[in-house]
C-alpha atoms as an extended CHARMM CRD file, in Angstrom:
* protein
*
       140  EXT
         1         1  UNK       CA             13.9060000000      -43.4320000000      -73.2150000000  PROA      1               0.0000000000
         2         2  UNK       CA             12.6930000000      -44.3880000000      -70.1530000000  PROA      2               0.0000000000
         3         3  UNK       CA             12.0920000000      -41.9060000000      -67.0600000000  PROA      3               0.0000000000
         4         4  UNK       CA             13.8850000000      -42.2590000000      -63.8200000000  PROA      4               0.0000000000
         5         5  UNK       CA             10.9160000000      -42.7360000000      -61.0360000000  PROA      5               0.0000000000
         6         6  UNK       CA             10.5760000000      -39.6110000000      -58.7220000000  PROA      6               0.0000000000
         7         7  UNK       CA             10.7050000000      -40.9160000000      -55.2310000000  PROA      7               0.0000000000
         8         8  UNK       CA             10.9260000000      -38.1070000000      -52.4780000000  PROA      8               0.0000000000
         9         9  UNK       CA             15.0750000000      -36.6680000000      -52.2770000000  PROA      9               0.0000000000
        10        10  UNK       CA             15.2450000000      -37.7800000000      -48.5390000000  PROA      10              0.0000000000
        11        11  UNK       CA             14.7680000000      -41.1210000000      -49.1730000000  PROA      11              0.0000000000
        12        12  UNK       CA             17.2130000000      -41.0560000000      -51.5450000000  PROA      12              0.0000000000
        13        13  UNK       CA             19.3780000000      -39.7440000000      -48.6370000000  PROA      13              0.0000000000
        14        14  UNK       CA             18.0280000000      -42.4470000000      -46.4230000000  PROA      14              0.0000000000
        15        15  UNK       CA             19.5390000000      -45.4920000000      -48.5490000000  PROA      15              0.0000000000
        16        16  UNK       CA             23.1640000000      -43.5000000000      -47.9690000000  PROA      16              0.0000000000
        17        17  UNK       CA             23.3710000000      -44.5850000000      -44.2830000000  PROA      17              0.0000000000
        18        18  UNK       CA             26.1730000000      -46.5540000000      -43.3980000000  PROA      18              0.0000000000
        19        19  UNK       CA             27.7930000000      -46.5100000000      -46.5770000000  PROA      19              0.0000000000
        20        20  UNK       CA             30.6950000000      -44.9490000000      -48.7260000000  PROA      20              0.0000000000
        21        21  UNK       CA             28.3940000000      -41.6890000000      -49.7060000000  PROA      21              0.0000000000
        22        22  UNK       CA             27.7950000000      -40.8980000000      -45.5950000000  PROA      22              0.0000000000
        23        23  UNK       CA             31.2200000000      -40.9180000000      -45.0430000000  PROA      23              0.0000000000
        24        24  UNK       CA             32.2040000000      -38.6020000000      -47.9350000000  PROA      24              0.0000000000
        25        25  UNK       CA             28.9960000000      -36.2980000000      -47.5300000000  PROA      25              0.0000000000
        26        26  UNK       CA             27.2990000000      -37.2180000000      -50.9240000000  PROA      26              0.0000000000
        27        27  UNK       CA             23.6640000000      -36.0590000000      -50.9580000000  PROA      27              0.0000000000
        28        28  UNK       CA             21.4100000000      -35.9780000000      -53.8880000000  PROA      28              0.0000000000
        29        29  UNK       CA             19.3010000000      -32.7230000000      -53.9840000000  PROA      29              0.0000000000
        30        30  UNK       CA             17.4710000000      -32.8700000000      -57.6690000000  PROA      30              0.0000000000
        31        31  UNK       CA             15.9430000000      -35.6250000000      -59.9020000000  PROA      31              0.0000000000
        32        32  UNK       CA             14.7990000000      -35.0810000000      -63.5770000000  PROA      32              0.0000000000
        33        33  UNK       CA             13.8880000000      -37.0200000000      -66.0980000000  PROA      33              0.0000000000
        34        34  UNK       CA             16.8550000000      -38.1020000000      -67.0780000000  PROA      34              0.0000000000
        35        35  UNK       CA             19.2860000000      -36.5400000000      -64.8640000000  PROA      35              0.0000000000
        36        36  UNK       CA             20.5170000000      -36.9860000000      -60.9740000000  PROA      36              0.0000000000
        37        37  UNK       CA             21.9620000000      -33.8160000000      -59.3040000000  PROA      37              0.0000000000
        38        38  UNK       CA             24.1570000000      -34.4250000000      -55.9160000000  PROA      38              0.0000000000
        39        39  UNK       CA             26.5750000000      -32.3780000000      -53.9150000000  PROA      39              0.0000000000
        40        40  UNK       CA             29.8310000000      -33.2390000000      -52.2180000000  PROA      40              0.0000000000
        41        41  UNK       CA             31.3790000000      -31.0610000000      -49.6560000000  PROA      41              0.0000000000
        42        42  UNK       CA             35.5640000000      -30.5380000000      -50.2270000000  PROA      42              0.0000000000
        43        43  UNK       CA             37.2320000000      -31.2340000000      -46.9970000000  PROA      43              0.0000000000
        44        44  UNK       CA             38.8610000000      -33.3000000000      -45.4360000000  PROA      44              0.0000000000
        45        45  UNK       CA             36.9400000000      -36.1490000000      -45.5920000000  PROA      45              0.0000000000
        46        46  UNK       CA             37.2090000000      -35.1820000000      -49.3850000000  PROA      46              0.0000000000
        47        47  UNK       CA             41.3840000000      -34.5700000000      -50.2080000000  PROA      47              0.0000000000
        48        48  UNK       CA             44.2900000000      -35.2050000000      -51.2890000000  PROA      48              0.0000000000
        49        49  UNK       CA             47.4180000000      -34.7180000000      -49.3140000000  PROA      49              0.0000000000
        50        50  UNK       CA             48.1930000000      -30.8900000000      -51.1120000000  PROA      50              0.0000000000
        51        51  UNK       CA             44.8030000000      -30.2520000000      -49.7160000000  PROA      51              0.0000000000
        52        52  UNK       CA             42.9930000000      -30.2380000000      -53.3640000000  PROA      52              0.0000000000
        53        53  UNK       CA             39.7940000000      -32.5830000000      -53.7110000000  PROA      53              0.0000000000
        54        54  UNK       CA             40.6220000000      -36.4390000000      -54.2830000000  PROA      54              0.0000000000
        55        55  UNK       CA             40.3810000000      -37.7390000000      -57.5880000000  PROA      55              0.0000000000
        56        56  UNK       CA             39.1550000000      -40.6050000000      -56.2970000000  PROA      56              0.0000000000
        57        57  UNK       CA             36.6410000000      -38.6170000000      -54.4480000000  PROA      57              0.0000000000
        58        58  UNK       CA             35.1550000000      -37.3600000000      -57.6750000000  PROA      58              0.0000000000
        59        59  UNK       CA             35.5480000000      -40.6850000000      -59.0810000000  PROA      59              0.0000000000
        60        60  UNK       CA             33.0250000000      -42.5280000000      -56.3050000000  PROA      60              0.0000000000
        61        61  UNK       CA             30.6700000000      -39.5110000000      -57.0460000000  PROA      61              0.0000000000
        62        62  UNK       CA             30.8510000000      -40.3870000000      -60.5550000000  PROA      62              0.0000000000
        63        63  UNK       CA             29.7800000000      -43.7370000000      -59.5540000000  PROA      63              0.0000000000
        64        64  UNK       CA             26.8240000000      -42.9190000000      -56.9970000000  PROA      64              0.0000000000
        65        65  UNK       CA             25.7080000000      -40.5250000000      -59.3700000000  PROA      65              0.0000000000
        66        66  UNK       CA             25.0750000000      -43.0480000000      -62.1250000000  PROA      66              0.0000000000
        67        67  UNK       CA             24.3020000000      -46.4840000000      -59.6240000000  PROA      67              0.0000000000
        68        68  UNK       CA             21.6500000000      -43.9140000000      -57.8320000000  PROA      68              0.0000000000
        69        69  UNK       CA             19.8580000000      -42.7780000000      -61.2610000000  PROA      69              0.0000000000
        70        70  UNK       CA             19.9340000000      -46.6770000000      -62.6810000000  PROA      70              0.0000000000
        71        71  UNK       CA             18.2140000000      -47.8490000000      -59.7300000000  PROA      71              0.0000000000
        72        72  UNK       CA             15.6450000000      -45.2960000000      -60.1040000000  PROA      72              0.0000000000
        73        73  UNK       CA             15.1270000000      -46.8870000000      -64.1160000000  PROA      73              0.0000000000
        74        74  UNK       CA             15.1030000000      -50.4050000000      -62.4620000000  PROA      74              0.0000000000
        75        75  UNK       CA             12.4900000000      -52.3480000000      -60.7000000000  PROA      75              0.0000000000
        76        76  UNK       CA             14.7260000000      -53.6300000000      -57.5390000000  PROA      76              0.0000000000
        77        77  UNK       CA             13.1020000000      -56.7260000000      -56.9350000000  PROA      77              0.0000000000
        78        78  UNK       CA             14.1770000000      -58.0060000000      -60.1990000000  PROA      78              0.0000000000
        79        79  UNK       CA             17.5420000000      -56.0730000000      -61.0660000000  PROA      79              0.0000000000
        80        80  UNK       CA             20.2840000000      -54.2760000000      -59.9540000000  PROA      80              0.0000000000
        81        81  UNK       CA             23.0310000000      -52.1080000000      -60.9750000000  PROA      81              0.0000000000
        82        82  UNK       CA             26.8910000000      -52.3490000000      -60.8660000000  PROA      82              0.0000000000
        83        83  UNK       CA             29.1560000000      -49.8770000000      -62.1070000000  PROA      83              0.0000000000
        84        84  UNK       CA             31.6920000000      -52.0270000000      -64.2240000000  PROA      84              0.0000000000
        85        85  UNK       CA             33.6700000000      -49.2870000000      -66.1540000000  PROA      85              0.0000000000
        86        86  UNK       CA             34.3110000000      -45.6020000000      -64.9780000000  PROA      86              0.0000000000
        87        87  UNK       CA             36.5760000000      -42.8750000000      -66.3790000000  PROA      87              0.0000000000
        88        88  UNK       CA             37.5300000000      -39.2910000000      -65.0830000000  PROA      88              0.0000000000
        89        89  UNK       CA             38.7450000000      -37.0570000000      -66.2190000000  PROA      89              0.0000000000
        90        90  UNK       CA             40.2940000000      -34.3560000000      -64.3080000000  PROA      90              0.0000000000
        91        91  UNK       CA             40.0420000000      -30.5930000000      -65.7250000000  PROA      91              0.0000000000
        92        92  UNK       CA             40.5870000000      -28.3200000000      -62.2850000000  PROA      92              0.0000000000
        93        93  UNK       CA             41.1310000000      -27.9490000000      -59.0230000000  PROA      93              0.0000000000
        94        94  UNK       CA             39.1270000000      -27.0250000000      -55.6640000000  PROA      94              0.0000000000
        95        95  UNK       CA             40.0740000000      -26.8330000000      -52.2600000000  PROA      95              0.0000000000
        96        96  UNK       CA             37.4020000000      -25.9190000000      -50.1930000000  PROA      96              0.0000000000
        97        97  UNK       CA             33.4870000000      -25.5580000000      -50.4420000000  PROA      97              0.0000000000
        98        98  UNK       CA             31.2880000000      -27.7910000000      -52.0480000000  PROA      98              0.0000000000
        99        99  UNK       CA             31.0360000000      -29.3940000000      -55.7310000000  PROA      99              0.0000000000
       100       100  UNK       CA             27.7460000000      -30.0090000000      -57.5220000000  PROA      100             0.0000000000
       101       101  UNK       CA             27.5180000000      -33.3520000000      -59.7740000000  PROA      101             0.0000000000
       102       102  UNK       CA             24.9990000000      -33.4460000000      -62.6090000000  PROA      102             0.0000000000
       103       103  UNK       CA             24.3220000000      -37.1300000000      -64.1860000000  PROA      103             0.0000000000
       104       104  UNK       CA             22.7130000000      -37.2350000000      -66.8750000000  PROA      104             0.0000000000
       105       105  UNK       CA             21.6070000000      -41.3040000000      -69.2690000000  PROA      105             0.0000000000
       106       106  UNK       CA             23.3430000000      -41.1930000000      -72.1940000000  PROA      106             0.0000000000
       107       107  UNK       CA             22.4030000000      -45.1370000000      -72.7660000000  PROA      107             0.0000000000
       108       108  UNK       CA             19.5630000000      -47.1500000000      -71.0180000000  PROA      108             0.0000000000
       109       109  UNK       CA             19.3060000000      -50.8610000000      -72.5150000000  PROA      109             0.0000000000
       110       110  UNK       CA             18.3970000000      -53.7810000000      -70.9770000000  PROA      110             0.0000000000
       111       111  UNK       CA             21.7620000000      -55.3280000000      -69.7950000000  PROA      111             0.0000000000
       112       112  UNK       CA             23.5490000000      -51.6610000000      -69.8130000000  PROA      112             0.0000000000
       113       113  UNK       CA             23.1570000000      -48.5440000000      -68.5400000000  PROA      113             0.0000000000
       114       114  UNK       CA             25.5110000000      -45.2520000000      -69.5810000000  PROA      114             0.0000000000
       115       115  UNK       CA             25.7400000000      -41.8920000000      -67.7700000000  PROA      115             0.0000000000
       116       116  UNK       CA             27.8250000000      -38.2210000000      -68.3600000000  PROA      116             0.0000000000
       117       117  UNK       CA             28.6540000000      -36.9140000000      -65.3270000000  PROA      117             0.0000000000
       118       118  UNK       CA             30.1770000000      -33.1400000000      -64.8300000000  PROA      118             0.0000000000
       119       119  UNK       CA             31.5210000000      -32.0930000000      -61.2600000000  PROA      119             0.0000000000
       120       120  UNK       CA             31.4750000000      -28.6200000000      -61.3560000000  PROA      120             0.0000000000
       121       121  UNK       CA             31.9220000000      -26.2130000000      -58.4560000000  PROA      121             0.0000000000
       122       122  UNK       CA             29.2900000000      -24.9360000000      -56.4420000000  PROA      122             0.0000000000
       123       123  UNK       CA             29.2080000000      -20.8250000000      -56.6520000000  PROA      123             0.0000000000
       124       124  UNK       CA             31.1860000000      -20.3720000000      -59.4150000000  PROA      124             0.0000000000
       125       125  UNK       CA             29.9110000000      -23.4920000000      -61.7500000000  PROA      125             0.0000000000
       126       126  UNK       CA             33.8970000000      -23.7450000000      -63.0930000000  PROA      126             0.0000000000
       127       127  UNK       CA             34.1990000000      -27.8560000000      -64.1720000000  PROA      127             0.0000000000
       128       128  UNK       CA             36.3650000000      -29.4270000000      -62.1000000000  PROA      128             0.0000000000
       129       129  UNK       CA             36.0210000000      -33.4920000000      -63.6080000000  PROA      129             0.0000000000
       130       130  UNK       CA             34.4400000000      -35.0330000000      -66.7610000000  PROA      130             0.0000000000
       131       131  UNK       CA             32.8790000000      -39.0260000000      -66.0940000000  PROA      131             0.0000000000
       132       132  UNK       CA             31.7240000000      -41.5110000000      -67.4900000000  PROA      132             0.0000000000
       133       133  UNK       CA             30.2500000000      -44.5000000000      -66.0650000000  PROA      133             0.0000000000
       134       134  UNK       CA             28.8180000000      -47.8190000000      -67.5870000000  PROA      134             0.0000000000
       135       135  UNK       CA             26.4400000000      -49.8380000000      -65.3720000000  PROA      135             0.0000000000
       136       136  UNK       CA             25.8570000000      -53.1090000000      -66.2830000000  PROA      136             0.0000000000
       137       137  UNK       CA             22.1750000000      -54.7240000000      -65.1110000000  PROA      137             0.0000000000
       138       138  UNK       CA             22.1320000000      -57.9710000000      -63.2410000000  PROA      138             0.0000000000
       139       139  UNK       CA             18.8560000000      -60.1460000000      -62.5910000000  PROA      139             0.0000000000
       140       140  UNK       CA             18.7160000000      -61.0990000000      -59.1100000000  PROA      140             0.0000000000
């Protein structure tokens, strides 16, 4: 399988500005191999009404996570990613503090792309959502 290119974290962070990951406080702070690790704080930018973190919050992590790592597998002159199909599954709540997001390819053809992703909370390392995303890979 191919090896998702290691370009420095903060430019990473950099490509975040002005977009839906700023506003919810989604930074990526590891790359591997094969996997993309980011963090999301849980406040209020992050919840539900009851005060527990969005599902839909964990759901456009699920979706960074995966978009982020397939652009790192794609040359972006050529191609680009787009999430088309995304499931969540939500195991436990958190209220406050942060939650840590490891992607990881299951699947990297050359139309599709498929990533795990586990939300898990930062401290205590308790899952909190399940994910799947498929990325589909458009020539430009």
């Amino acid at each position: 399988m191919k090896k998702l290119k290691q370009i420095p974290i903060d430019v990473i962070n950099s490509m975040n500005k002005n977009t839906l990951m700023e506003q919810l406080g989604i930074e990526c702070i590891e790359l591997g191999d094969d996997y993309v690790i980011s963090k999301m704080p849980v406040d209020s930018r992050t919840h539900q009404p009851m005060g527990l973190l969005h599902g839909g919050a964990s759901a456009a992590l699920i979706e960074s996570i995966g978009s982020m790592g397939s652009t790192l597998l794609l040359d972006i002159s050529k191609q680009h990613p787009v999430g088309i199909e995304i499931n969540a599954n939500h195991i436990g709540g958190i209220r406050t503090g942060n939650v840590i997001a490891t992607g990881t390819i299951v699947h990297a053809g050359k139309r599709t792309h498929l990533w795990q992703v586990d939300i898990k909370e930062e401290g205590t390392n308790k899952l909190v959502c399940s994910g799947r995303l498929t990325v589909m890979i458009i020539d430009i």
